[in-house]
C-alpha positions in Angstrom: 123.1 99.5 81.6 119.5 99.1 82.5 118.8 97.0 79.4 121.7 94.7 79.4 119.7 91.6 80.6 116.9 92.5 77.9 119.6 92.6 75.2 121.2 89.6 76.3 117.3 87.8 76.0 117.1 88.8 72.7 120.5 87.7 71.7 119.5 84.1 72.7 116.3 84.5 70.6 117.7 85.8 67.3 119.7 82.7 64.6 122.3 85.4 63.4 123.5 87.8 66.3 127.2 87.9 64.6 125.7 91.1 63.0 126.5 94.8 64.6 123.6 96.4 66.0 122.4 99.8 66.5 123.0 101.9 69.9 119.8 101.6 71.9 118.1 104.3 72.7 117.8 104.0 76.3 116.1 106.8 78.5 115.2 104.5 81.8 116.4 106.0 84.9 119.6 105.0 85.9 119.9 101.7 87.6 115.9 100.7 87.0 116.2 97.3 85.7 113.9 95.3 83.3 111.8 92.7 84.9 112.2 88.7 83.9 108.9 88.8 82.6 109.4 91.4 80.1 112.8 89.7 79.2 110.8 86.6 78.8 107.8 87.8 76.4 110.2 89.8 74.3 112.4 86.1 73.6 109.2 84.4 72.8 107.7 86.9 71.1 110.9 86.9 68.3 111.9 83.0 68.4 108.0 81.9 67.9 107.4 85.4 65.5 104.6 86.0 67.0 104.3 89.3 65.0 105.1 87.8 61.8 108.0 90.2 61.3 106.1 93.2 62.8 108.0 95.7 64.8 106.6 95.3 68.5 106.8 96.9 71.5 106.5 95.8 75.4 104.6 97.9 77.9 105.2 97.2 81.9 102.1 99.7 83.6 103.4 98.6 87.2 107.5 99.7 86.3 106.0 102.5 83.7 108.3 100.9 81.1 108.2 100.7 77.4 110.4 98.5 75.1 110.7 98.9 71.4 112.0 96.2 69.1 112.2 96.4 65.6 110.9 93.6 62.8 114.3 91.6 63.2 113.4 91.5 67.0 116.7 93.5 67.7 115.4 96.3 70.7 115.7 99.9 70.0 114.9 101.4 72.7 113.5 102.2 76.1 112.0 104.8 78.0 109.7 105.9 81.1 105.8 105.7 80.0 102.8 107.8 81.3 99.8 105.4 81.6 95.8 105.2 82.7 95.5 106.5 86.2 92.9 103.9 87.4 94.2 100.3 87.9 92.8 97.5 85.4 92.9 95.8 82.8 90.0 96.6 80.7 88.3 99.3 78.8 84.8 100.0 80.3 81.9 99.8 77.5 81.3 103.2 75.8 84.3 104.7 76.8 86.0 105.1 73.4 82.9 107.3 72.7 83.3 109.8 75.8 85.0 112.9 75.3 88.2 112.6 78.1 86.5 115.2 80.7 83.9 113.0 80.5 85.7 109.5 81.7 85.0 108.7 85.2 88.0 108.6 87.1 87.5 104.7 87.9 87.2 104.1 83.9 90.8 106.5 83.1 92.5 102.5 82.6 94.9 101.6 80.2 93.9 97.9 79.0 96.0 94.9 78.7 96.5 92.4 76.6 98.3 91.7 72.7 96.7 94.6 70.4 97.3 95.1 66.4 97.9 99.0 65.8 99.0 101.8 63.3 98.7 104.7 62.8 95.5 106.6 61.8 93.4 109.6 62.5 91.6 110.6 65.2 88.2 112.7 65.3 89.8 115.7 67.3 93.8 114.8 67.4 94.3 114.4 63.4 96.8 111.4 62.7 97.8 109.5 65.8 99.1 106.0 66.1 96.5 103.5 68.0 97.6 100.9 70.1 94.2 99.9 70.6 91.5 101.0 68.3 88.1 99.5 69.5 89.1 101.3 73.4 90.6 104.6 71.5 94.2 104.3 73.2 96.8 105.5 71.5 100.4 106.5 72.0 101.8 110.1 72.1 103.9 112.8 73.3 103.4 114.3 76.8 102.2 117.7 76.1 102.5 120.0 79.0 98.2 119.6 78.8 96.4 120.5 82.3 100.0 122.0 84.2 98.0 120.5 87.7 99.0 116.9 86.4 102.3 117.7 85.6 103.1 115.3 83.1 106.4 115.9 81.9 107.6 116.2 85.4 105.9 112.9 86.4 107.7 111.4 83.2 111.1 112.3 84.4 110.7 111.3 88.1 112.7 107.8 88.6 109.8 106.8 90.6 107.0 104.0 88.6 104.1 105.0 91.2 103.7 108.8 89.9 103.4 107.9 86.5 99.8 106.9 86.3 98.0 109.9 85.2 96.4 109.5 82.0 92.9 109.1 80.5 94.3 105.8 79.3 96.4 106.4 76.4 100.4 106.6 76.6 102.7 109.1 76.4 106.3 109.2 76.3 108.8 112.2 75.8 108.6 113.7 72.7 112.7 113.0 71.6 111.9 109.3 72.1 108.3 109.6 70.1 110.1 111.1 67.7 113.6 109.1 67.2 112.0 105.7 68.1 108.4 105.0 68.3 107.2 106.9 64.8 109.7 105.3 62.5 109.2 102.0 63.9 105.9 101.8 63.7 105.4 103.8 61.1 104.5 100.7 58.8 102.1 99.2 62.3 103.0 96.7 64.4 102.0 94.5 67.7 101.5 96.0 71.5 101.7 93.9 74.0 100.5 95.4 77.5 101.2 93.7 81.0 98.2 93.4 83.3 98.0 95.4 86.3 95.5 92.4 88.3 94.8 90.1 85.5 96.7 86.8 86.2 99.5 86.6 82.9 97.7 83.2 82.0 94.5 85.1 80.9 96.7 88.0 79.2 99.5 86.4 77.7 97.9 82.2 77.8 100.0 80.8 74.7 103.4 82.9 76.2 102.5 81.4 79.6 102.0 77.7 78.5 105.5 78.1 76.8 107.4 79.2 79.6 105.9 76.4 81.7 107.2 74.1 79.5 110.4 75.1 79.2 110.8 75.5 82.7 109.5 71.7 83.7 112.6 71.0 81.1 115.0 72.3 82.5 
């Protein structure tokens, strides 16, 4: 199973793991692994409660992956993510204010970093759960939207590279929106977005600085 080294990671993090969990919901290709560096976040993120008992979830832009884990820390699921088709790691000023046909192509970036979100409503899309408020980039469904960009198609293809396509937000399928991502965040909770050329120390510093450490221990 894809997530087997994830779950193990998160085993290690959690006091009580005598408990039966839930089936995890887990619609990666087959054989497309999860990288150390999500593994690693997603144990630091639960032993140091980072999200003070939030649910959270992990996004990977260069595998197109997104991990959800629940307030106990315990994942519930994975799947394929559509994300900003211009590489970077920042929103450019004014964008939240442009209507999407009006975002240059080299501004269509889906930032990174550790964001609060929930859901709210939108001017145009009615209630919609932000990731990031201040840069307008929420989470949602692929719609079938402009058929040239093929979104669903790009969502099923096994293949990371195809899947960056958006205006900056991120969609996944619609079953996993709608059996994993809306009731677990339905309350809000913590998104934590790999950079595409930031260096992990300026993205993630604390996360960093504690890996270092526990790697000059061992």
């Amino acid at each position: 199973m894809a997530l087997s080294l994830a779950s193990a990671g998160m085993a290690r993090a959690q006091e009580d793991t005598a408990e039966p969990t839930d089936a995890v919901n887990d619609q990666l290709p087959p054989g497309q692994e999860v990288s150390s560096t999500v593994i690693d976040l997603a144990g630091w993120v639960v032993a140091t409660r980072d999200t003070e008992g939030y649910p959270f979830a992990i996004m990977d832009k260069d595998a197109a992956q997104i991990l959800v884990f629940g307030g106990d820390g315990r994942l519930r699921g994975a799947a394929p993510g559509l994300f900003g088709s211009a590489v970077g790691d920042h929103s450019a000023p004014g964008v939240a204010g442009l209507a999407l046909r009006e975002i240059p192509g080299r501004d269509r970036t889906t930032p990174a970093g550790r964001f609060i979100g929930g859901f709210g409503q939108s001017i145009d899309a009615g209630r919609v759960l932000w990731v990031d408020y201040d840069s307008a980039v929420s989470m949602h469904p692929t719609a079938t939207g402009v058929p040239a960009e093929r979104r669903p198609e790009r969502l099923a293809s096994p293949e990371p590279d195809d899947n960056r396509v958006t205006h900056g937000c991120i969609n996944v399928a619609p079953s996993f929106y709608d059996e994993i991502i809306a009731p677990t965040f339905e309350k809000g909770g913590v998104f934590y977005v790999l950079p595409d050329t930031d260096s992990l120390a300026e993205t993630f510093p604390e996360f960093v600085e504690s890996r270092e450490t526990s790697k000059r221990r061992d």
